[in-house]
C-alpha positions, 0 to 999 in steps of 0.5 A: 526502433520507433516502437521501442521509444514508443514503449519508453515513452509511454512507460515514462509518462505513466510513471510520471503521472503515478508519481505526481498524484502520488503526492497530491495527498501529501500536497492537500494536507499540506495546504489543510495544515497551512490554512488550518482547516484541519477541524477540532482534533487536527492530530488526528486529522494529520494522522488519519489522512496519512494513514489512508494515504498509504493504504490507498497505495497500498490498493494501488500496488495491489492493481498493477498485476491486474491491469497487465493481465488486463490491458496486455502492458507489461508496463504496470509492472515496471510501476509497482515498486514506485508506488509500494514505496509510496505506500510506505513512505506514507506508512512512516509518516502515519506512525510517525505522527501518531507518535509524536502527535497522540499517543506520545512516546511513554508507554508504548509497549502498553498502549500497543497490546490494549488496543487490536487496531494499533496491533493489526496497523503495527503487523501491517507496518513491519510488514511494510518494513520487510518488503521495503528494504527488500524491494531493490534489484539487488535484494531480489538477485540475492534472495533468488526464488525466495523473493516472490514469496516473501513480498506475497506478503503484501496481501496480508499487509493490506488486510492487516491495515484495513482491518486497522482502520476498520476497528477504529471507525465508529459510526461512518465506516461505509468507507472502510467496507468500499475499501474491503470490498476493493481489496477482497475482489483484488485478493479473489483476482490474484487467488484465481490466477495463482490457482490457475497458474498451479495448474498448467503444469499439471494440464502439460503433463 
């Protein structure tokens, strides 16, 4: 019985911790908007910062199977929907600004075919949509084995919003190349083991 508490506690501090700095991003862009250190273009300094908000957690989502494969605690995986969710909740608000804020809401359907990164980070979001509104227990009971397929798509998500960010920086892109060097050792990881798991099966037989 001890051990059980233990386990919840543990699960219940993590998810606690994960859930605060989850919303620190939000929280020092706030404080930048309010003290207005936002620089010369802050449309694109709110804009940005909630996009790489949302990628970071998409990153994140993506490390909770390691770290279970890893550390043994099945607890990460009881987090990764929190934080997918967040990555979305950041999501909306990254489109959402880029709306109001920069492009406007004109021609939209010009806009979004003349540039690839807008195309990319589009792909990435209705990605994000399919995987949110299928996120809840309900939806997984429902669409039984189709689910795990379905919300694979994550990885492609991601590679979509990296190759966003990556199209758009100019000179200074060392930070997206660190980011895609996260994600493609994160993609090899899940490759390997998916590869590994294919053949058990076959290594039983």
């Amino acid at each position: 019985m001890l051990v059980h508490w233990s386990q919840a506690t543990t699960l219940r501090v993590v998810k606690v911790t994960l859930f605060l700095a989850a919303l620190v991003p939000l929280f020092v862009l706030t404080q930048r908007i309010v003290m207005g250190d936002l620089g010369p273009d802050p449309a694109q300094a709110i804009t940005e910062s909630l996009g790489k908000a949302a990628f970071q957690l998409l990153l994140a989502t993506l490390l909770m199977t390691p770290l279970r494969k890893l550390t043994g605690w099945a607890g990460w995986i009881r987090c990764r929907r929190m934080l997918g969710l967040f990555a979305f909740f950041y999501a909306v608000l990254h489109v959402s600004a880029f709306l109001q804020l920069i492009l406007g809401w004109g021609d939209l359907w010009a806009t979004f075919t003349r540039r690839p990164y807008i195309i990319m980070g589009a792909a990435g979001f209705l990605l994000l949509v399919s995987l949110a509104l299928t996120s809840t227990q309900k939806m997984m009971k429902r669409m039984g084995r189709s689910w795990k397929p379905l919300h694979r798509l994550i990885y492609l998500s991601s590679i979509c919003v990296w190759l966003h960010f990556l199209w758009q920086a100019r000179s200074d892109v060392l930070e997206m190349v660190i980011y895609g060097v996260v994600l493609l050792v994160l993609l090899l990881v899940r490759a390997y083991w998916f590869g590994v798991s294919s053949l058990v099966p076959l290594k039983k037989a």
